[in-house]
N, C-alpha and C positions, 0 to 999 in steps of 0.2 A: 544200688544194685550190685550183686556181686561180681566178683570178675571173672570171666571165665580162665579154667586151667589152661595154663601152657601147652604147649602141644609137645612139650620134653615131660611133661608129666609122668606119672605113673599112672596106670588105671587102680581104677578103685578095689578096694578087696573082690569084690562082685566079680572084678570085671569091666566093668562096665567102662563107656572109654571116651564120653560125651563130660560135660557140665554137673550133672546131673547123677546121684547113685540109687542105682534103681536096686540096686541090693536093698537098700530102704524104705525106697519110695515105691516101690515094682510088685510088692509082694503079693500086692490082691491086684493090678492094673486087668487082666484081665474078667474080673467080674463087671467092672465098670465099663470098660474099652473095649467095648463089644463092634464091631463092622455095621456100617450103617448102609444099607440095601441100595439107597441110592447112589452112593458113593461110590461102592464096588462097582457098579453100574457103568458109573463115567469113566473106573479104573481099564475094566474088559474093553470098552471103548478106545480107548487111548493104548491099550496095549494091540490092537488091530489083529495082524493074525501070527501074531507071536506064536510060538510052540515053546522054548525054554526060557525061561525068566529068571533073573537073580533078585531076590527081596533083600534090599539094605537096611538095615537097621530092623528087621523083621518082627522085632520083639516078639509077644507071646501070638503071634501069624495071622495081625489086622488085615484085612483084605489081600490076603496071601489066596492067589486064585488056585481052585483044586485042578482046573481041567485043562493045567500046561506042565510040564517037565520043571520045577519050580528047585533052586537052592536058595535055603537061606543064609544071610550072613549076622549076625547077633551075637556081640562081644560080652553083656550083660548073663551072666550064669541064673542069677532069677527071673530073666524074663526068660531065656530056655527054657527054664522047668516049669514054664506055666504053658507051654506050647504043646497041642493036646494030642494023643495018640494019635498016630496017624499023620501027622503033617508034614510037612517037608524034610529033607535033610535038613541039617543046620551047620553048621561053619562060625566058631567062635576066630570073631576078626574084625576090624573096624574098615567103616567105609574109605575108609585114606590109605589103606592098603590092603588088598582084598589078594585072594593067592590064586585068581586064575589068571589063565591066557587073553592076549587079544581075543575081543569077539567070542567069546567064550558063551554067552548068548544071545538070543535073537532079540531081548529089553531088559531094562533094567527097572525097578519100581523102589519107591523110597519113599515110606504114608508118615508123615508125624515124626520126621528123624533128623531133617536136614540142619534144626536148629541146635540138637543136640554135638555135633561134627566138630570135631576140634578146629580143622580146618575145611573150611567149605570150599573152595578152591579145589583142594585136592581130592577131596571126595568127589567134586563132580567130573573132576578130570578121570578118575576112577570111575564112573558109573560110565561116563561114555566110554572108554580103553576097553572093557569089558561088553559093551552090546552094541551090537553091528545096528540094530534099529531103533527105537523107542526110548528114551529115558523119562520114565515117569514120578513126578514127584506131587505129593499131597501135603500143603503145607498152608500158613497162615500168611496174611497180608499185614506185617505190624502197622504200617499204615493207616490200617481200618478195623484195628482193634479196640479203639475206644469210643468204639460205638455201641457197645453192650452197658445194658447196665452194670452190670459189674463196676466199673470204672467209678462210679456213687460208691461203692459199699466197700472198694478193696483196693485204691490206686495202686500201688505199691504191686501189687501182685500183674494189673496189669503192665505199669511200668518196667517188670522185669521181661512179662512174654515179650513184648516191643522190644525191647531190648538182645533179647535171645534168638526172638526167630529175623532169619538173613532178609533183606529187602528184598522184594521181586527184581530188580535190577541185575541185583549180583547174584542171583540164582540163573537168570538171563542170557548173562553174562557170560559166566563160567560153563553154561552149559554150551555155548557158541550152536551153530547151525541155524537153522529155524526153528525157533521158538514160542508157543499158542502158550498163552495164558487166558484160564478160564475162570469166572466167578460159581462158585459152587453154593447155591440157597442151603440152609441148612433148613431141612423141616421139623415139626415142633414136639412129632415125636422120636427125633434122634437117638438111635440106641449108643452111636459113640460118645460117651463121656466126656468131652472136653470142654473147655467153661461155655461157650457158647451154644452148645448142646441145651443147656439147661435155659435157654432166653424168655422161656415161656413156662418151665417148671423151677420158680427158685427156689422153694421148698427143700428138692433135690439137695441142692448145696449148704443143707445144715448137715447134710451128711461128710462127717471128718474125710472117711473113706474116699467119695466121690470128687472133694478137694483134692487130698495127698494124688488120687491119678493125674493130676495134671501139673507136672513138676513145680511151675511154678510158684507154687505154693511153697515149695521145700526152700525155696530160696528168700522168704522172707521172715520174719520174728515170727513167733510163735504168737505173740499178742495183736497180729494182725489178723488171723487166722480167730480169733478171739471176741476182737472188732469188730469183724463181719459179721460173726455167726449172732452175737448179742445184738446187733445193730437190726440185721435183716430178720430175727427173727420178733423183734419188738414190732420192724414195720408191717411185716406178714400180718402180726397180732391186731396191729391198730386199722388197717387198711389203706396206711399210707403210699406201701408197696403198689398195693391195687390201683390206687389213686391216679399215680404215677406212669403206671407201664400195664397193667392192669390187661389192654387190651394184647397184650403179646401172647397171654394164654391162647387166645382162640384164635392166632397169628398162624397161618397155615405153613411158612416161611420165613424165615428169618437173613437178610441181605447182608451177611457180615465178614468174618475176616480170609476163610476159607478160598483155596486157590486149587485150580488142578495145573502145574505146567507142563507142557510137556517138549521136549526138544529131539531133534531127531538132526541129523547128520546133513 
């Protein structure tokens, strides 16, 4: 697995200020990484009766809610310009040093980023500094990510998600106060793109495009990305796929890595 950057790094030409160069990898992430209905769901929830919000890591404005006073923060210059007319402010600046005041809003939300953070630690000490109620974050369980199939057709790519996203613990941890962590079903028609998304469409993932949105693809050999695609789509052909997991098509739910936490003061 690769190592992540230093935290004396430089960001990448992009921008971009995580593991990850989404100058590269970022270009189409919103056709793919669409907000999943239910999701945003549990987000409005958990953000209770917030009025201003800060989005961290906000990229191209996944569940960036419209009907609160919303800034966002996104150090990546190609995921800003995929962020669509009309959406938030934007604030190029990374989660580990963000330029408002204490309490500067009423929550703070952070969907799909925490693993990208140079420092997680200091990011979190930064999302709570910054909101007086709510710290919300939407993140994976590496845990319980190799409970997809995936894991058959692509180790390596999982081995690096587990590797990248922070443990529930130290997410726990660092966020201090009281802490809820939630298990979030993914359902089977997922519009957001992340591998898990697809548990019941693996078709989906012969698509290059639909891989590249989920970084961790960027982080292995090109011949694994190769492996899979020749591998799964031989199985698809033979119906050995089917054989195997077959029943997850009509799987209304899928019980996998997906977390909502949220910490509050």
């Amino acid at each position: 697995m690769p190592e992540k950057k230093n935290q004396t790094d430089p960001r990448s030409a992009d921008g971009s200020a995580g593991d990850a160069d989404y100058g590269v990898i970022g270009l189409d992430y919103a056709r793919y990484r669409r907000p999943e209905p239910a999701f945003a769901a549990a987000i409005a929830a958990a953000l209770g009766d917030a009025r201003t919000l800060v989005n961290i890591g906000a990229g191209a404005g996944s569940y960036e809610p419209t009907d609160l006073d919303v800034t966002a923060v996104e150090p990546s210059a190609a995921m800003r310009a995929q962020r669509p007319v009309g959406s938030a402010a934007v604030v190029d600046a990374a989660a580990e040093r963000m330029p408002f005041p204490n309490a500067a809003f009423d929550a703070a939300l952070a969907s799909f980023t925490v693993h990208q953070w140079r420092d997680l630690r200091a990011g979190l000490r930064e999302a709570r500094r910054v909101a007086s109620g709510p710290v919300v974050i939407l993140t994976c369980d590496p845990a319980a990510l190799r409970s997809s199939w995936l894991n058959e057709y692509a180790p390596e790519v999982i081995s690096t998600e587990a590797g990248r996203y922070p443990k529930v613990a130290d997410i726990r941890s660092g966020l201090g106060g009281t802490v809820t962590v939630t298990a979030l079903p993914i359902p089977l028609a997922c519009t957001d793109g992340f591998s898990e998304a697809y548990y019941g469409r693996p078709e989906a993932l012969l698509d290059a495009g639909a891989r590249l949105a989920n970084s961790a693809w960027s982080f292995v050999e090109r011949t694994v990305g190769e492996r899979f695609e020749r591998t799964l789509r031989a199985d698809l052909d033979s119906g050995a796929w089917d054989a195997r997991h077959g029943r997850l098509r009509t799987q209304p739910f899928f019980d996998g890595s997906l977390r909502l936490i949220v910490g509050r003061p």
